[in-house]
C-alpha positions as protocol buffer text, in pm:
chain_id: "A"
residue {
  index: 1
  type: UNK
  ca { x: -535 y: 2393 z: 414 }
}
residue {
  index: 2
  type: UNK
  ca { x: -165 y: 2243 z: 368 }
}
residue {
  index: 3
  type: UNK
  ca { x: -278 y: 1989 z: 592 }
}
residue {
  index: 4
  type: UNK
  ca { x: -624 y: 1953 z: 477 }
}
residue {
  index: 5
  type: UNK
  ca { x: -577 y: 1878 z: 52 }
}
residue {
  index: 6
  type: UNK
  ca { x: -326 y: 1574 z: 97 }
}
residue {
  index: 7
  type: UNK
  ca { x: -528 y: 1415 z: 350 }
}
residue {
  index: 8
  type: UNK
  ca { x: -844 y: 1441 z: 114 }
}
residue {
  index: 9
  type: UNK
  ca { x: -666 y: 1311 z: -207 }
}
residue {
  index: 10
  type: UNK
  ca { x: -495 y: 1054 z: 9 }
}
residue {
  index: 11
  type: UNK
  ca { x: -899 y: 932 z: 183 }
}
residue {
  index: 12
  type: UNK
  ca { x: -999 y: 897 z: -212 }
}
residue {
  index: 13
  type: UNK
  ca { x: -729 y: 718 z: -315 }
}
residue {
  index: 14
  type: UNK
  ca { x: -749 y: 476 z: -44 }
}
residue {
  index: 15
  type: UNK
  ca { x: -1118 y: 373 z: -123 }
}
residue {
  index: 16
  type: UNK
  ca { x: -1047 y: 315 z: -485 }
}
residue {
  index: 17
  type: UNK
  ca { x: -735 y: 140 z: -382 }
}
residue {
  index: 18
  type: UNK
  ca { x: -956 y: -72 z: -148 }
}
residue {
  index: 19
  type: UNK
  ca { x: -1201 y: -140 z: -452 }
}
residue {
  index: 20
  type: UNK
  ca { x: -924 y: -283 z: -645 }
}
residue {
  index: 21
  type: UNK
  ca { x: -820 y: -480 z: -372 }
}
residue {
  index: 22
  type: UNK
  ca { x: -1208 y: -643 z: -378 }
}
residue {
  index: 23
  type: UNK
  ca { x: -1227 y: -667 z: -743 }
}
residue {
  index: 24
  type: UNK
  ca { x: -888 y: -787 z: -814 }
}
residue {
  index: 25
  type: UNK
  ca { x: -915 y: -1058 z: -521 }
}
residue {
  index: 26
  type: UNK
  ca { x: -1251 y: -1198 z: -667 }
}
residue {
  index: 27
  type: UNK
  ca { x: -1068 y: -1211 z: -1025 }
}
residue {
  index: 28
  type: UNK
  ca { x: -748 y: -1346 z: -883 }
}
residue {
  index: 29
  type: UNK
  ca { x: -961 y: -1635 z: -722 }
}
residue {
  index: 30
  type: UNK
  ca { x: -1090 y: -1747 z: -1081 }
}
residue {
  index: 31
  type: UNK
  ca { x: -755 y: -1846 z: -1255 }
}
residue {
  index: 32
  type: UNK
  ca { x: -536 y: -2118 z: -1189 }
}
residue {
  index: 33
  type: UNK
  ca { x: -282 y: -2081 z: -894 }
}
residue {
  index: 34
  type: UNK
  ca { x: 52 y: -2099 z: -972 }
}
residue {
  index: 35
  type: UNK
  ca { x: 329 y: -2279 z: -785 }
}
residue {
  index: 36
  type: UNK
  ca { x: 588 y: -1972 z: -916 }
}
residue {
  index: 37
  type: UNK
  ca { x: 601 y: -1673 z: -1024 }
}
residue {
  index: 38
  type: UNK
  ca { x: 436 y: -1593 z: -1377 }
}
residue {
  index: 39
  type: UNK
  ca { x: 394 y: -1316 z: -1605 }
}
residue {
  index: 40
  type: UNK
  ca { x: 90 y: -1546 z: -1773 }
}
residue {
  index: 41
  type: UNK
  ca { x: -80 y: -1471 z: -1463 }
}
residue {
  index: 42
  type: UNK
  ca { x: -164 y: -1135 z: -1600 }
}
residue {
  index: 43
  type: UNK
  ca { x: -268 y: -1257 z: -1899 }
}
residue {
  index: 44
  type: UNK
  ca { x: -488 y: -1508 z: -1732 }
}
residue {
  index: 45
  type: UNK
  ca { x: -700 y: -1195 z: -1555 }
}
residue {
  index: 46
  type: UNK
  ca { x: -668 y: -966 z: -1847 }
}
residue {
  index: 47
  type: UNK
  ca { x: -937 y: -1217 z: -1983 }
}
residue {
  index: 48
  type: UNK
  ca { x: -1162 y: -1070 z: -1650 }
}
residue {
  index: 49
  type: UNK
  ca { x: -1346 y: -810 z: -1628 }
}
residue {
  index: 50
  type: UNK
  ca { x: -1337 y: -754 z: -1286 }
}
residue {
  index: 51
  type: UNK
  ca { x: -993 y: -720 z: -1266 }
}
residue {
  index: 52
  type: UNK
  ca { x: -996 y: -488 z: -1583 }
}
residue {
  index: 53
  type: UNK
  ca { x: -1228 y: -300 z: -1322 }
}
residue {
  index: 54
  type: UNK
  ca { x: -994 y: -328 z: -1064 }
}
residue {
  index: 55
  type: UNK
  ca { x: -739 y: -170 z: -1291 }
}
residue {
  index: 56
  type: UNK
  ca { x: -932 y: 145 z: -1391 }
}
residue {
  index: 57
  type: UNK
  ca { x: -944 y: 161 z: -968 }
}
residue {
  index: 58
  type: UNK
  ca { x: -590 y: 142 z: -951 }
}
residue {
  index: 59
  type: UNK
  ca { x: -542 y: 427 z: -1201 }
}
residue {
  index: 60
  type: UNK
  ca { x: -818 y: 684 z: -986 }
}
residue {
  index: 61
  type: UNK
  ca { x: -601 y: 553 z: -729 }
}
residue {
  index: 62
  type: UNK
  ca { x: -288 y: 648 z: -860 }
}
residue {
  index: 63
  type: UNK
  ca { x: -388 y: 985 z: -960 }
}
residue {
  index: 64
  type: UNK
  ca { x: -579 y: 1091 z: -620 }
}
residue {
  index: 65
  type: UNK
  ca { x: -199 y: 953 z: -451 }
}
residue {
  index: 66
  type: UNK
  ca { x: 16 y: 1145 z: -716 }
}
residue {
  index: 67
  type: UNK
  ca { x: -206 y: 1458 z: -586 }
}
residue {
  index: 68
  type: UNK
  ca { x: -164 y: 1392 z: -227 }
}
residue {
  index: 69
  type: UNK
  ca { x: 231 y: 1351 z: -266 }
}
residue {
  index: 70
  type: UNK
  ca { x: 185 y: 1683 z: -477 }
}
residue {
  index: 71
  type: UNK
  ca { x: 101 y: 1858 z: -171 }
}
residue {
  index: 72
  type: UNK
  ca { x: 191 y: 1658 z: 164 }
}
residue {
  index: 73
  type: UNK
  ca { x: 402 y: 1492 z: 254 }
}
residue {
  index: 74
  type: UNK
  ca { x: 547 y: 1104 z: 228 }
}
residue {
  index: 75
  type: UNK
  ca { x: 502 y: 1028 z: 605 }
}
residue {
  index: 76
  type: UNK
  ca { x: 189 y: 1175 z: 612 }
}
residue {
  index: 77
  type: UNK
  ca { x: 15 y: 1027 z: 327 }
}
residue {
  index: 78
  type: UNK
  ca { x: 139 y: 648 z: 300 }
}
residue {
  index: 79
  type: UNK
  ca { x: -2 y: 597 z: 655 }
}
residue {
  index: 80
  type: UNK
  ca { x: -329 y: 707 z: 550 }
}
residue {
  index: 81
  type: UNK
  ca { x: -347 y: 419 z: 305 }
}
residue {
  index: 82
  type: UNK
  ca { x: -371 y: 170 z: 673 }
}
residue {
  index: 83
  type: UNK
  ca { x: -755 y: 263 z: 568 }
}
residue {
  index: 84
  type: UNK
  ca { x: -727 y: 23 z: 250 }
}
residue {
  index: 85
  type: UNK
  ca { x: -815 y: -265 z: 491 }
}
residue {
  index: 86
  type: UNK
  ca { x: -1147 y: -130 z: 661 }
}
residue {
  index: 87
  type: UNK
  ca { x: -1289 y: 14 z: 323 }
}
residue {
  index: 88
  type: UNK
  ca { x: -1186 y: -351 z: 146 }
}
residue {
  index: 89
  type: UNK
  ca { x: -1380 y: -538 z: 434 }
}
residue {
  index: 90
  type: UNK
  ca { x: -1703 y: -224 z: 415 }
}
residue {
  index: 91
  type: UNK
  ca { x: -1694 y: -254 z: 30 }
}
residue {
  index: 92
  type: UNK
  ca { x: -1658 y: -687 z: 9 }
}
residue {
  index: 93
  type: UNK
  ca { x: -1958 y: -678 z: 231 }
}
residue {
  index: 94
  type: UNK
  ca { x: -2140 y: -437 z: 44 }
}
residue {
  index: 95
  type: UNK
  ca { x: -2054 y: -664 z: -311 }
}
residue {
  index: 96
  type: UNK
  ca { x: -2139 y: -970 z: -151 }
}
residue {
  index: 97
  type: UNK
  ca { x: -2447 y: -834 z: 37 }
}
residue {
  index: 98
  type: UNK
  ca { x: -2366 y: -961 z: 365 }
}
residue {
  index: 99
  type: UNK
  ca { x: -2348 y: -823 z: 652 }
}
residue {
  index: 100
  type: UNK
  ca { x: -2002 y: -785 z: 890 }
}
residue {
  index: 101
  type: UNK
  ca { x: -1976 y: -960 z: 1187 }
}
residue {
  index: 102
  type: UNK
  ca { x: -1969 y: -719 z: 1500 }
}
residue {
  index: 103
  type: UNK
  ca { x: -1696 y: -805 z: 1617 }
}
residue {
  index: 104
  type: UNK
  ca { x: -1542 y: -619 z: 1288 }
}
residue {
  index: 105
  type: UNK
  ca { x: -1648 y: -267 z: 1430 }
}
residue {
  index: 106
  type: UNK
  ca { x: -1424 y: -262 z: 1706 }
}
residue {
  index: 107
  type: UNK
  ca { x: -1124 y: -362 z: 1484 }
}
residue {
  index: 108
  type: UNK
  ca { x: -1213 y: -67 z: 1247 }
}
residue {
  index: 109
  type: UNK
  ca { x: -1258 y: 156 z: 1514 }
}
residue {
  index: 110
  type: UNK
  ca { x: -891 y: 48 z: 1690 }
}
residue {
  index: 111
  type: UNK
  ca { x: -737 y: 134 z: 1331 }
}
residue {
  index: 112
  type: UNK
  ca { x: -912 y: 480 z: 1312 }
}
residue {
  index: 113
  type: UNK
  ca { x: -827 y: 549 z: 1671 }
}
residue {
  index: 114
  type: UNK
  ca { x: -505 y: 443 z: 1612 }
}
residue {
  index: 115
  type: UNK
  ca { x: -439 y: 625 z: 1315 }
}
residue {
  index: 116
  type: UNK
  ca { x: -549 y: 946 z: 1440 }
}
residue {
  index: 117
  type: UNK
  ca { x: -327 y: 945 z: 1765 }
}
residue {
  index: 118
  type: UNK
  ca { x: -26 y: 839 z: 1546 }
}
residue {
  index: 119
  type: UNK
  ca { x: -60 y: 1133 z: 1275 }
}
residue {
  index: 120
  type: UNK
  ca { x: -132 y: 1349 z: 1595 }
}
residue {
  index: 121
  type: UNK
  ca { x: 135 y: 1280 z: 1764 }
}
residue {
  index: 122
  type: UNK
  ca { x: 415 y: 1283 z: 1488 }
}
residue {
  index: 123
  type: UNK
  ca { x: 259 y: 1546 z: 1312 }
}
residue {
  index: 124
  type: UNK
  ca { x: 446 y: 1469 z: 1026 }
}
residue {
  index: 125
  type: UNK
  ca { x: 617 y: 1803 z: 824 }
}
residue {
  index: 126
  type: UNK
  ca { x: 818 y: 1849 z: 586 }
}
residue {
  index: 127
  type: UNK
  ca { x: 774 y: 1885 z: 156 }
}
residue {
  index: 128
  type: UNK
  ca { x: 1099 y: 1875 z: 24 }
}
residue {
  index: 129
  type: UNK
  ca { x: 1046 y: 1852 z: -374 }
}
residue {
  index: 130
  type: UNK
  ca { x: 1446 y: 1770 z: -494 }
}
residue {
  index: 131
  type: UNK
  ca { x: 1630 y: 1467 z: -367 }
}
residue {
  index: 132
  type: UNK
  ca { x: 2006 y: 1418 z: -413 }
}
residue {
  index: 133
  type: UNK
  ca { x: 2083 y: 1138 z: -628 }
}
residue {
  index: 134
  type: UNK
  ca { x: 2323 y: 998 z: -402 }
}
residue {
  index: 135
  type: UNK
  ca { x: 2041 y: 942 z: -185 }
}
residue {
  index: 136
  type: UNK
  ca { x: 1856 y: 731 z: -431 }
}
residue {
  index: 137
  type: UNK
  ca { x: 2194 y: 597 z: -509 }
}
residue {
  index: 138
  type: UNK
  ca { x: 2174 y: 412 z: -145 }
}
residue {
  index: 139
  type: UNK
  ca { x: 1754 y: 371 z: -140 }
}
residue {
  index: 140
  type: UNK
  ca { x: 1693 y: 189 z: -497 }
}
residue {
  index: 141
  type: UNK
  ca { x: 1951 y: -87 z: -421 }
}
residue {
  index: 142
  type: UNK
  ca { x: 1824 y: -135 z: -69 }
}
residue {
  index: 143
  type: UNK
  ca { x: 1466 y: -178 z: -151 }
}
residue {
  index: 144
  type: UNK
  ca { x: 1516 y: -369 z: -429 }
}
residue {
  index: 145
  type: UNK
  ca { x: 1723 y: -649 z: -265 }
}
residue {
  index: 146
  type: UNK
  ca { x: 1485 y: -653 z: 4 }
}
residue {
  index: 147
  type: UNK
  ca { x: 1222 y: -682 z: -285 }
}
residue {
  index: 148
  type: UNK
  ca { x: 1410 y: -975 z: -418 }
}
residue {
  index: 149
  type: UNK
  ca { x: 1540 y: -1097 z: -92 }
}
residue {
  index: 150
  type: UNK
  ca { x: 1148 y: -1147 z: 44 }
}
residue {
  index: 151
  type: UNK
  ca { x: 1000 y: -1220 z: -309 }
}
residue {
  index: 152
  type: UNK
  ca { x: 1247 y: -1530 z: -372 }
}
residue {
  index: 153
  type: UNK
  ca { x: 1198 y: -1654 z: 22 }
}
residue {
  index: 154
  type: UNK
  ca { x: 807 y: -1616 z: -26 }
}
residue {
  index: 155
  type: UNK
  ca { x: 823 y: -1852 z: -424 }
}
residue {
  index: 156
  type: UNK
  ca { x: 1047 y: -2112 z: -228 }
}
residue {
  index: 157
  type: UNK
  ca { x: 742 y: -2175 z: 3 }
}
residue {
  index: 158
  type: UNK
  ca { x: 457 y: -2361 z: -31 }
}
residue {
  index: 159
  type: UNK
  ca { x: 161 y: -2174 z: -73 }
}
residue {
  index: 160
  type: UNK
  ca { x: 104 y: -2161 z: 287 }
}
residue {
  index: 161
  type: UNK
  ca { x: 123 y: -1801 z: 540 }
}
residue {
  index: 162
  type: UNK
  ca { x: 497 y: -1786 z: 497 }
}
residue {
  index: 163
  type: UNK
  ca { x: 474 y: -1744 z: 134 }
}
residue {
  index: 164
  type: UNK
  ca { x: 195 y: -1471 z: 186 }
}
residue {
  index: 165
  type: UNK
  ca { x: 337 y: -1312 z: 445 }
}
residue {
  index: 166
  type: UNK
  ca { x: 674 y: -1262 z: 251 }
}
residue {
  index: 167
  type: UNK
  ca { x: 519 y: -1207 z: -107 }
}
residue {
  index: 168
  type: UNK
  ca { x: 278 y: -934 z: 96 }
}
residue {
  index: 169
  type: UNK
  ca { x: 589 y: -765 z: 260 }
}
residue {
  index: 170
  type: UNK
  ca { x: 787 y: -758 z: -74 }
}
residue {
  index: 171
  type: UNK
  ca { x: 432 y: -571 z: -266 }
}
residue {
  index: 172
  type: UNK
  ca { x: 471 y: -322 z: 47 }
}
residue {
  index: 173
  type: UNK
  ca { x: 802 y: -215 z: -23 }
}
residue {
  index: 174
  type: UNK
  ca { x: 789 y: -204 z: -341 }
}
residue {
  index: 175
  type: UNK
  ca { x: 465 y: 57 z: -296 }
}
residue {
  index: 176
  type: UNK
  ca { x: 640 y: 227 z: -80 }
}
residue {
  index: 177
  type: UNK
  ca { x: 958 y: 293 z: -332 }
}
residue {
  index: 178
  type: UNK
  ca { x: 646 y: 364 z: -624 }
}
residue {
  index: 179
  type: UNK
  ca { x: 526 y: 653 z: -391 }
}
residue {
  index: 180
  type: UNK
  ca { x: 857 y: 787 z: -310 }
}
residue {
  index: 181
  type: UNK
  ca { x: 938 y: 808 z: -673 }
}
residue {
  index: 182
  type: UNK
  ca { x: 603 y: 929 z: -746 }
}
residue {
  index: 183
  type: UNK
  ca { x: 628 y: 1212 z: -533 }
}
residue {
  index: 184
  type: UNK
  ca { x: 974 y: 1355 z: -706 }
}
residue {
  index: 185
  type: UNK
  ca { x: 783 y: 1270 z: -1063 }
}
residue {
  index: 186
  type: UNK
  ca { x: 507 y: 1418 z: -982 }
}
residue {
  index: 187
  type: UNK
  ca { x: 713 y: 1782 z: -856 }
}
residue {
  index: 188
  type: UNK
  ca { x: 915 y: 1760 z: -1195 }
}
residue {
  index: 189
  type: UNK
  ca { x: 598 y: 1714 z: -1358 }
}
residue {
  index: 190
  type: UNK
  ca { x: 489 y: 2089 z: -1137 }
}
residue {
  index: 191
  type: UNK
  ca { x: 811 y: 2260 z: -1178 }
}
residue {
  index: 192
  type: UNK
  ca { x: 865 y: 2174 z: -1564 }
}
residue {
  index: 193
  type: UNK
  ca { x: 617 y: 2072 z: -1749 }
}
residue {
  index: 194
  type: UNK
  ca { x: 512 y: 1745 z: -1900 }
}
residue {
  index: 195
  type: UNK
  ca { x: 860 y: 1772 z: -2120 }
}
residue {
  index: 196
  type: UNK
  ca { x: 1040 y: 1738 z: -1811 }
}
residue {
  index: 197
  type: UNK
  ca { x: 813 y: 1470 z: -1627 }
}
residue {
  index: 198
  type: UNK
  ca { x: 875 y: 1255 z: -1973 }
}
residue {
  index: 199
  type: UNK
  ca { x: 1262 y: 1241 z: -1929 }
}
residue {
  index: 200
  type: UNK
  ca { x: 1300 y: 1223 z: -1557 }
}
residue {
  index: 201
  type: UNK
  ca { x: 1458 y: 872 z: -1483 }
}
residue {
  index: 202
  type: UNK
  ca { x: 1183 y: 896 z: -1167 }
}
residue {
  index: 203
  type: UNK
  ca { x: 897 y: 892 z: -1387 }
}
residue {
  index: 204
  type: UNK
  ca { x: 978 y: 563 z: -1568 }
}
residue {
  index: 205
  type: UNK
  ca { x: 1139 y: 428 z: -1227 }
}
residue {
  index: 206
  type: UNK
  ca { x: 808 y: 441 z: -1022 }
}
residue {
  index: 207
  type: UNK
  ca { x: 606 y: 294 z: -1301 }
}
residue {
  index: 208
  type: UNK
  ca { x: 861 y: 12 z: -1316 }
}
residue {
  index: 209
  type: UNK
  ca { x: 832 y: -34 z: -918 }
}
residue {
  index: 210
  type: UNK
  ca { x: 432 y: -13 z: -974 }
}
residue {
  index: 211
  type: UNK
  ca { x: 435 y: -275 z: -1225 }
}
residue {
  index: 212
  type: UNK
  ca { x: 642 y: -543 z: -1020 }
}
residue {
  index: 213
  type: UNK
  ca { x: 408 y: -414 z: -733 }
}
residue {
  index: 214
  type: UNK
  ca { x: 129 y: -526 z: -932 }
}
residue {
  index: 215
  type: UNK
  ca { x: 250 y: -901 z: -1024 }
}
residue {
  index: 216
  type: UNK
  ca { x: 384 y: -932 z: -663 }
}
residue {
  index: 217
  type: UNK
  ca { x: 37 y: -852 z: -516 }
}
residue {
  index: 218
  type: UNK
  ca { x: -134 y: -1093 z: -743 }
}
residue {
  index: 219
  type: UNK
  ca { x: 50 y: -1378 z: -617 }
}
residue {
  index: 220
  type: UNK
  ca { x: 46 y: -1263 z: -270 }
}
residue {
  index: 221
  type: UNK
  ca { x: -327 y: -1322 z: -300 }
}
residue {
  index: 222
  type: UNK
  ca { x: -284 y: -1626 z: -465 }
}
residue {
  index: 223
  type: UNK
  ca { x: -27 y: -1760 z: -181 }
}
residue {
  index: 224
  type: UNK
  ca { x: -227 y: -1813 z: 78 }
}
residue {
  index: 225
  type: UNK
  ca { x: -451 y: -1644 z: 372 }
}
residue {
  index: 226
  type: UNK
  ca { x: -526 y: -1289 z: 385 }
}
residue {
  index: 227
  type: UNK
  ca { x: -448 y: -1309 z: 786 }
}
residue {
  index: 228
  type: UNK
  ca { x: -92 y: -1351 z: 634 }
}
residue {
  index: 229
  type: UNK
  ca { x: -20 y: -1122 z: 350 }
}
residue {
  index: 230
  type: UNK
  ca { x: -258 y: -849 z: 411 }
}
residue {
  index: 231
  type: UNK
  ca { x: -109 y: -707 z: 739 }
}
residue {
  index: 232
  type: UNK
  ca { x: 246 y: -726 z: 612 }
}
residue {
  index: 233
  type: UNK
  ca { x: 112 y: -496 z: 299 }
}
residue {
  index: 234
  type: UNK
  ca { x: -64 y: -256 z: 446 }
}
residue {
  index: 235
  type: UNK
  ca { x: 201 y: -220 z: 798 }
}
residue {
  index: 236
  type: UNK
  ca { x: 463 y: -259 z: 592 }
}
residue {
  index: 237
  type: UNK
  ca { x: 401 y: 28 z: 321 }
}
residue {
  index: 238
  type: UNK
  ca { x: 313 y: 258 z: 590 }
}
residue {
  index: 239
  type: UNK
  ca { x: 651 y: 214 z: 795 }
}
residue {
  index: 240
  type: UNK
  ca { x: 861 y: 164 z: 473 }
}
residue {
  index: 241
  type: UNK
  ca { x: 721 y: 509 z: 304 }
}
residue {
  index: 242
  type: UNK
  ca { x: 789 y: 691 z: 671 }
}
residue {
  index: 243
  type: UNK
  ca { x: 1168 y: 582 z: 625 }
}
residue {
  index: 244
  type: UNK
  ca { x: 1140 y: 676 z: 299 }
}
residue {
  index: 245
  type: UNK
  ca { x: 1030 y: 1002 z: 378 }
}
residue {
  index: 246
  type: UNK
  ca { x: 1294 y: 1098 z: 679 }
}
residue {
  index: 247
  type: UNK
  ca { x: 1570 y: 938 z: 458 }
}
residue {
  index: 248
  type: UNK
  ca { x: 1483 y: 1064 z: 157 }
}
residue {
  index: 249
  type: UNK
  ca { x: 1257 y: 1348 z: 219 }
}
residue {
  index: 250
  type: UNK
  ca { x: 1427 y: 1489 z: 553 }
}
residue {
  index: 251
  type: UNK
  ca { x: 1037 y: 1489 z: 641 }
}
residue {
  index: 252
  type: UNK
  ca { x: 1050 y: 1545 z: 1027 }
}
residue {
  index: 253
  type: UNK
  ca { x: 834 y: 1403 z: 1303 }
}
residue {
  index: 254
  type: UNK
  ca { x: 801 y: 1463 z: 1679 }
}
residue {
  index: 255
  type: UNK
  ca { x: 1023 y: 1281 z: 1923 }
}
residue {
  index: 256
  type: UNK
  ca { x: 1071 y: 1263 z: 2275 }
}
residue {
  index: 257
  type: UNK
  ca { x: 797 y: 1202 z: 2514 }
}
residue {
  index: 258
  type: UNK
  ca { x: 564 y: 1210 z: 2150 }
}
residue {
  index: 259
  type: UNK
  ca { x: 693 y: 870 z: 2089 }
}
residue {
  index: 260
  type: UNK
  ca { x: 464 y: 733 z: 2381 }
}
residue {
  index: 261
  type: UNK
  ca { x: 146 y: 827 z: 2209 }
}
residue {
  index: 262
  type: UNK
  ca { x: 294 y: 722 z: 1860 }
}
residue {
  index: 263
  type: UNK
  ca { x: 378 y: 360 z: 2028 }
}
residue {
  index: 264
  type: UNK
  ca { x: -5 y: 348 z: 2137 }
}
residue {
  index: 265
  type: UNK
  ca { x: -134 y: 429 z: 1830 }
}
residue {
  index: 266
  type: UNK
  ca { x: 96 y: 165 z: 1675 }
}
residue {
  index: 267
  type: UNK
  ca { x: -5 y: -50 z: 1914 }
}
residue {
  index: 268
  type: UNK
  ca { x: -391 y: 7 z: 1817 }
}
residue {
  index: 269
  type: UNK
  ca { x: -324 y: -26 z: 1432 }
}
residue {
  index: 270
  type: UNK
  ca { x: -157 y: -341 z: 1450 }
}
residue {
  index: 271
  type: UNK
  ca { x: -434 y: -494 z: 1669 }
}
residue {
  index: 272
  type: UNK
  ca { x: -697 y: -354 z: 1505 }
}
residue {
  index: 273
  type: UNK
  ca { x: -540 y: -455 z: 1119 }
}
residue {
  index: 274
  type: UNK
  ca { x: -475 y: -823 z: 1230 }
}
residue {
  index: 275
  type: UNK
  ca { x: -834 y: -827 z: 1383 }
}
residue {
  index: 276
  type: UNK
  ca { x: -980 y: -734 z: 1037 }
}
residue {
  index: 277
  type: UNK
  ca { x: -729 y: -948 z: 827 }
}
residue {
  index: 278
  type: UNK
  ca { x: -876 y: -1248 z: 1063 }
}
residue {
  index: 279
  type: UNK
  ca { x: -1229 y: -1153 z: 948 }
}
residue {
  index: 280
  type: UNK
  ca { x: -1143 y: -1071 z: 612 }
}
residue {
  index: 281
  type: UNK
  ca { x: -964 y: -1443 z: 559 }
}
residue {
  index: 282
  type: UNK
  ca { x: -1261 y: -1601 z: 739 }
}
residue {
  index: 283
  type: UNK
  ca { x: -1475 y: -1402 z: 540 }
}
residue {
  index: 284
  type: UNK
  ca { x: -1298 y: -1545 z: 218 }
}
residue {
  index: 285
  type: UNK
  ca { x: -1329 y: -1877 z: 385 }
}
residue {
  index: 286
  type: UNK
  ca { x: -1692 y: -1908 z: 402 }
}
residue {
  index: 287
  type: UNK
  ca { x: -1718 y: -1755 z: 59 }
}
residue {
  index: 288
  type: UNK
  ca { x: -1543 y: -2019 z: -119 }
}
């Protein structure tokens, strides 16, 4: 059952993460693109209601991940969210009532596959609820310059998939720091009561992280193709939050001759996820 809960609060949050992803996109698509970065932007889509709908996703999201990192751990959860992609493509289709080309089965089926042999394999264990603050004291600066580091290369390009690819990467670590500060906030909020989740430094930290998440993602969308930015989000949360969660976490996960099947299944996400960012870009494509 240990197993069982975070996996199910992790499989929810992913779809309403992935209906976000649609709404927010088809928003995002009906402002003017910007050649920097801009906090107007988000006053531009507050104006739309499907991203005000892609918002109240966001939120279901954020409370089916808080629950997850409640009761599983960060290595086992963050990968899960590799399923944002699939159930983005299954829902778009659904919303635009077309149907997905076959060769987008396969692709899904490669990230499922894949998925499954990699969470096998490094059967992931490990819910430490207290991290040292000298740990933190190395993570927060280290994401957050690579934050900046990727989020000023990707503005200095021209919307092209160098500035999505970099912009993408930069959303991904920063969701990856939001759910390792979640899941200390979220154990304060257990342990001691609302009281205590209100003055924990984590609580206003992760909602700070979520919030530049937010605007980075925007213009990662706006930057340029999905074949670009979408792999580098949704690879690059999933390997930062399994750092995050042997660094920070001391989450452990098999080694050895387990690392062969773990490469595979790497091996199958990666093809599959690029296969379906393809689609999904030519599938934007055609719509505009």
């Amino acid at each position: 059952m240990g197993f069982v809960l975070p996996v199910l609060f992790a499989l929810f949050a992913a779809f309403s993460n992935a209906l976000a992803t649609v709404l927010q996109r088809r928003a995002s698509l009906t402002v003017p693109q910007s050649d920097g970065f801009r906090f107007g932007l988000v006053l531009d889509l507050l104006r739309r209601p499907l991203w005000l709908g892609g918002i109240l996703a966001v939120v279901a999201a954020g409370a089916g991940q808080a629950a997850a990192l409640a009761t599983g751990a960060l290595s086992l959860v963050q990968p899960l969210f590799v399923l944002e992609l699939p159930l983005a493509l299954l829902i778009a289709s659904l919303v635009a009532r077309r149907r997905l080309p076959g060769a987008v089965w396969p692709a899904v089926a490669a990230v499922v596959a894949g998925l499954g042999v990699v969470l096998v394999a490094a059967s992931p264990a490990g819910n430490r609820t207290h991290v040292p603050l000298d740990r933190w004291a190395l993570a927060l600066p280290a994401c957050a310059a690579a934050v900046a580091a990727l989020a000023v290369a990707g503005l200095r390009r021209p919307p092209g998939r160098m500035r999505a690819g970099c912009l993408g990467a930069a959303t991904a670590v920063c969701y990856a720091l939001t759910a390792a500060l979640m899941k200390s906030a979220v154990h304060t909020l257990r342990e001691g009561g609302i009281g205590a989740f209100l003055t924990a430094w984590e609580t206003y930290a992760f909602g700070a992280s979520g919030i530049c998440a937010v605007l980075l993602l925007e213009h990662a969308m706006q930057g340029g193709p999905l074949i670009a930015s979408q792999p580098a989000l949704t690879l690059g949360d999933a390997g930062v939050s399994v750092a995050l969660g042997v660094l920070l976490y001391e989450e452990h996960l098999r080694a050895h001759w387990w690392l062969l099947p773990q490469l595979l299944g790497l091996a199958l996400i990666c093809a599959g996820v690029l296969a379906l960012a393809r689609s999904d870009a030519e599938g934007a494509a055609e719509a505009t």
